[in-house]
N, C-alpha and C positions, 0 to 999 in steps of 0.2 A: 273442800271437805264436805260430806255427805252429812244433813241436818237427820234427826230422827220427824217424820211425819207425826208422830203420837205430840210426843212432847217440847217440839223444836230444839233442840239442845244439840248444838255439835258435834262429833262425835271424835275423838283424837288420833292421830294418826296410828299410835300402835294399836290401838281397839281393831281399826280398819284393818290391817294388815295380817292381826291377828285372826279375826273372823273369815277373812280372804283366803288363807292356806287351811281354813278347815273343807274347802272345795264341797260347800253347800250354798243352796240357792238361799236358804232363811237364815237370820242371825238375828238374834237378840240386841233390843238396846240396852249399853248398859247402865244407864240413867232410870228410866219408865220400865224394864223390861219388857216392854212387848217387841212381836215378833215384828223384824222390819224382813222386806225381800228386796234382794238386789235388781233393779229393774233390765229388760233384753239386751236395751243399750250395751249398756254396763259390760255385760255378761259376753258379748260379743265384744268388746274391749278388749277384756282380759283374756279371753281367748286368742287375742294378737298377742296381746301382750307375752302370753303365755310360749307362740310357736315361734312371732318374729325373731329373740335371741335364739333361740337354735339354728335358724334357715340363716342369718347374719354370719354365726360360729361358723356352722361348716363351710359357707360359700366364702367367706375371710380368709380361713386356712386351707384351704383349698388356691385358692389366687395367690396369697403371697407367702406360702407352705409355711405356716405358723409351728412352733415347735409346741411341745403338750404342757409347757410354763406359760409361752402367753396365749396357749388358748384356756388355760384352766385363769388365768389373771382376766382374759376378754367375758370369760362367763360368768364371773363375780362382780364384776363392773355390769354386765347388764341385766344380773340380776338383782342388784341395788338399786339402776337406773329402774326399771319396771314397778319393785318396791317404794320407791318413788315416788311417783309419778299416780300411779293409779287409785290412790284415796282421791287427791284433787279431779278425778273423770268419774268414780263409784258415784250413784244415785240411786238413791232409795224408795222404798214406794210400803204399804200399809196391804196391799194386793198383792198377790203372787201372779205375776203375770209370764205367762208361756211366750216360749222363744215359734214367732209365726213363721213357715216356710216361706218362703218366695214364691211369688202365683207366677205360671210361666206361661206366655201367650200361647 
């Protein structure tokens, strides 16, 4: 779980989860209120996070032609699993730091 930089104080899972589906780079601590940023890492985490249950769903039901009960039951399961999961990988930073391109030779 992701500590606040200002004021070290842990931050609890629903805080996290909650600040996550507001789909902003800055969130509030809610201890200290200052601004924390969720660092590139991260951000490209949940960016998996974010497409892997879908490419999973359809290439599942697609292979063993799932019916629209257990693919609406596979999509609720992996979106609890991502819900998860992803407080314990978020990391925090005091900086707003930019997502860098990839330099290409």
């Amino acid at each position: 779980m992701p500590n606040c930089e200002n004021c070290g104080r842990q931050w609890k899972w629903k805080t996290i989860v909650l600040n996550t589906l507001k789909f902003t780079n800055k969130v509030n601590c809610p201890y200290c209120g200052k601004a924390q940023y969720i660092v590139p890492k991260s951000r490209k985490q949940n960016a998996l996070f974010s497409f892997l249950p879908a490419f999973l769903i359809i290439t599942l039901s697609s292979i063993f032609d799932l019916g629209v009960l257990s693919v609406v039951l596979l999509a609720a399961g992996m979106l609890t699993a991502a819900l998860s999961l992803y407080p314990f990988i978020m990391k925090l930073s005091n900086e707003d730091k930019q997502l860098q391109p990839k330099k290409q030779a």
